[in-house]
N, C-alpha and C positions, 0 to 999 in steps of 0.2 A: 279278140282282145289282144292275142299275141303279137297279133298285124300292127294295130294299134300302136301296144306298147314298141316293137322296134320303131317304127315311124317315127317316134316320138321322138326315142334314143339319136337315130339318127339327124332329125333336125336341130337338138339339143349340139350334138357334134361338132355340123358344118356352121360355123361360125356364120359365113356368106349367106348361106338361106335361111337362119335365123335372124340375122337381122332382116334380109328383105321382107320376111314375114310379118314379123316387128313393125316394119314402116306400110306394107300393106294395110295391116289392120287399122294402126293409125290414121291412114288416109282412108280407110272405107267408115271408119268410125266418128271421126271429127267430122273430114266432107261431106262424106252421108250423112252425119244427123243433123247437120246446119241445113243441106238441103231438107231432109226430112222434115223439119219444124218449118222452114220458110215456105216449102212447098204447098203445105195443112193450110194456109192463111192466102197465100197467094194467086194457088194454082201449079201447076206442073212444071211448066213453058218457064214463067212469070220467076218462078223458084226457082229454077235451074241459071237463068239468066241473073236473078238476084245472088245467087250462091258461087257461081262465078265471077262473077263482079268483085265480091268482097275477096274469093282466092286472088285475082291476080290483082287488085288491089295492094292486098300484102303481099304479093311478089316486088312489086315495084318498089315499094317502101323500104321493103328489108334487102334489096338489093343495089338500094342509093346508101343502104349503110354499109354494105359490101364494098361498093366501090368508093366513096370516105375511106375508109377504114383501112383496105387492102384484107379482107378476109372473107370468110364463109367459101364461097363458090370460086378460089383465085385459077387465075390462069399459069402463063410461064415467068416463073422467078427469075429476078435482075441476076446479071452475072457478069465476070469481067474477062472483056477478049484481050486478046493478047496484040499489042502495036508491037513492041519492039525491045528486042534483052540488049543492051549494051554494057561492053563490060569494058572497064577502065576510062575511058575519055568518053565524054558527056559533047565534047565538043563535033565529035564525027555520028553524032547519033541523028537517024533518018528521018527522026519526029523533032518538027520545028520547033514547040513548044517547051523542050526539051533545053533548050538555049537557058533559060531563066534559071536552071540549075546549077550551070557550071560555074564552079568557085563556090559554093555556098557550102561553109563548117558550122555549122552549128553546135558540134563537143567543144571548139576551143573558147564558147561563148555561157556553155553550162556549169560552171566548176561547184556547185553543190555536190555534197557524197551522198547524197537523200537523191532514191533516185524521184522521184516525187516533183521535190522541188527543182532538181536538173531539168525536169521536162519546162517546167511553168520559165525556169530562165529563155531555154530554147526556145517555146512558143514567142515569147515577147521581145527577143531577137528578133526571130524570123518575122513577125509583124512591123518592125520597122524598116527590115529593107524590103530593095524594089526588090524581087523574087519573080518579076514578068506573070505576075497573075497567080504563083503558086501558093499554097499557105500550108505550114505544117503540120502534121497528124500525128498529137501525143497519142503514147502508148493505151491510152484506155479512151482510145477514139475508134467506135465499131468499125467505119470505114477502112481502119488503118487494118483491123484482124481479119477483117474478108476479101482485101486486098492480099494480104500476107497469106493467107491462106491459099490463094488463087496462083500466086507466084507462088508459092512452093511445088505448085503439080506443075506451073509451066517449065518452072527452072532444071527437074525428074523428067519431063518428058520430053525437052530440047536437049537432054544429057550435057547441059552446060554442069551441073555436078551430078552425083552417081546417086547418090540420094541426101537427105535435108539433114542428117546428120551431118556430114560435110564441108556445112557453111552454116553461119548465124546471122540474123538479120542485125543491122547498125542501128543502133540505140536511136541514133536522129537521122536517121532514113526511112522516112515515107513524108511522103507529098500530096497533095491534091489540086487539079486544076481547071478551070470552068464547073459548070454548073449551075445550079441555084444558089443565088445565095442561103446560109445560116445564122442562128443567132449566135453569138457569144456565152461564155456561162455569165458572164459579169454584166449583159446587156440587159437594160431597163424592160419595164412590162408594155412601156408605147413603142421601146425600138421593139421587140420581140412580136409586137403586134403589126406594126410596119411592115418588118419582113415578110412575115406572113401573108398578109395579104395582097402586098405584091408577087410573092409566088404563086397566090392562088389565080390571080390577073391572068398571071405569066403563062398563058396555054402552054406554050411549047417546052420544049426539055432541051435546055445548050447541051453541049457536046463538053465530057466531062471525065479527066484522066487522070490517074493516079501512078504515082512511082514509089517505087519501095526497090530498096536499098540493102541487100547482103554484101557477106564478106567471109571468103573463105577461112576456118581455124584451126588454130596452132597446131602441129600433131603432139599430140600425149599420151605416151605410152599408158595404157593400164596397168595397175600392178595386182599380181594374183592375191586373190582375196579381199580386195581395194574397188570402192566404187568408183562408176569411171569419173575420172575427170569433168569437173565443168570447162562446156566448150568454152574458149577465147577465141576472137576475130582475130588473126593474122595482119597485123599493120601491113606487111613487104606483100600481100596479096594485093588483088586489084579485085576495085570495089564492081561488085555489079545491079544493074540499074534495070527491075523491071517496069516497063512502062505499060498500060494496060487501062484501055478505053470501057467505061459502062455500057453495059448492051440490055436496054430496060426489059428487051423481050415483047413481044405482040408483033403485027404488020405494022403498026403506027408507032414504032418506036418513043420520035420525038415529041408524038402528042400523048400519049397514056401507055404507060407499061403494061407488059404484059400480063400481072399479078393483078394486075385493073380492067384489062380489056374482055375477059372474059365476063366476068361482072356487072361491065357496063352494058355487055351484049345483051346482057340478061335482063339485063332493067328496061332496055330499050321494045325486047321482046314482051314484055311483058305489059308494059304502058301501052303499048299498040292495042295489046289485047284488051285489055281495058278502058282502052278509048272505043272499041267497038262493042264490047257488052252495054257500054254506058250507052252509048247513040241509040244500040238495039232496045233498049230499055225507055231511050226519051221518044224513039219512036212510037213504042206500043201505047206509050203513057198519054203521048197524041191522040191516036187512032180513038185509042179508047174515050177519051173527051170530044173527038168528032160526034163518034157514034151515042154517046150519050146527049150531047147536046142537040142531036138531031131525033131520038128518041123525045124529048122534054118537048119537043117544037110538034 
């Protein structure tokens, strides 16, 4: 009993083998008793193939909603590689794409003090001119934080600044360039349906960049017993411009990400399997109607 009870203790402990336990039983419990009943009525063979059948049945199914979705069983997350940091002139920058930036102010276009509505001026700017493809990314555009995000460790780990305290990102600096298209908030329910199903059409994945925009800030002293300063961007600094290509992740980049391709493996795995328990199944269902109808005869 003492044996027992430590055992116990101890599985209680290790988190890891208490779950696998957990899912052991569930699998010997649910598979096994589906086999167990199909088998009573069936046969062995007959039940084992039935009860397989329906397992990777729901594999297939719950893993076309895996890969829809992007969840359950994902593979490797999107992320953003790094093209190229240019700092001050837009003009000598190595990525051609990059051209479509230079000259564009979009604060002298904002003058609202709501910052709110400063963005909504900027966006509707930045949609009337040519911008070569580019379109911009208000502040409470996710694209724009995971970009921002991504440039902060490039910008730390190229020691173009010593760390992100440093510098502050420009209010109307970030960009986005190819891709899929998206909808608008203000676009109707047939454009929004439009789009969509031309991206769904759209097998492949365009090649798709973003820039985001720092600016080194003012120095200000702190004062003892004084919280610090809010950073300001230093106007007399030069602006710097990270550029930074999507990298969906998987071997098939431009056809399905990585967050999808393991998923899709799975589904693909799994219908195979399923397509042979079913054949093994339409076969016996044959055989056995041969031999009956040859018995009756």
């Amino acid at each position: 009993m003492l044996l027992l009870a430590q055992i116990s203790e101890g599985i209680a402990f290790d988190p890891f083998l208490r779950g696998f336990l957990s899912v052991l039983v569930g699998v010997i419990v649910l598979i096994g008793g589906t086999y167990l009943l199909v088998a009573t009525n069936t046969g062995t063979r007959s039940g084992f193939l039935i009860s397989m059948a329906a397992l990777f049945g729901w594999f297939m199914l719950m893993g076309v909603v895996w890969v829809i979705y992007a969840i359950g069983w994902v593979g490797e997350a999107q992320t953003w590689e790094l093209v190229e940091i240019n700092r001050g002139d837009l003009t000598v920058a190595e990525e051609e794409a990059v051209d479509g930036l230079v000259g564009v102010d979009l604060a002298s276009q904002a003058t609202s003090s709501d910052p709110d509505e400063a963005q909504m001026q900027a966006l509707e700017f930045a949609e009337t001119q040519d911008l070569d493809g580019w379109a911009y990314l208000t502040s409470s555009d996710s694209i724009r934080g995971e970009a921002t995000s991504s440039a902060d460790a490039y910008l730390v780990e190229n020691e173009i600044f010593g760390s992100t305290a440093e510098y502050v990102p420009t209010q109307f600096g970030a960009f986005t360039w190819g891709g899929k298209p998206s909808a608008a908030d203000d676009d109707g329910i047939f454009t929004r349906a439009g789009i969509k199903i031309r991206n769904v059409l759209q097998f492949w994945s365009p090649r798709e960049l973003v820039a985001v925009q720092v600016q080194g800030i003012v120095e200000q002293p702190t004062e003892p017993g004084q919280a610090p300063p809010v950073a300001t961007a230093d106007a007399d600094k030069p602006v710097v411009t990270v550029v930074m290509e999507r990298d969906r992740g998987g071997p098939i980049p431009w056809l399905v990400g990585g967050a999808r391709f393991t998923p899709m493996m799975f589904t693909i795995f799994s219908t195979l399997i399923f397509a042979v328990l079913c054949w093994a199944l339409h076969t016996r269902d044959k055989r056995e109607a041969e031999i009956l109808a040859a018995a009756a005869a």
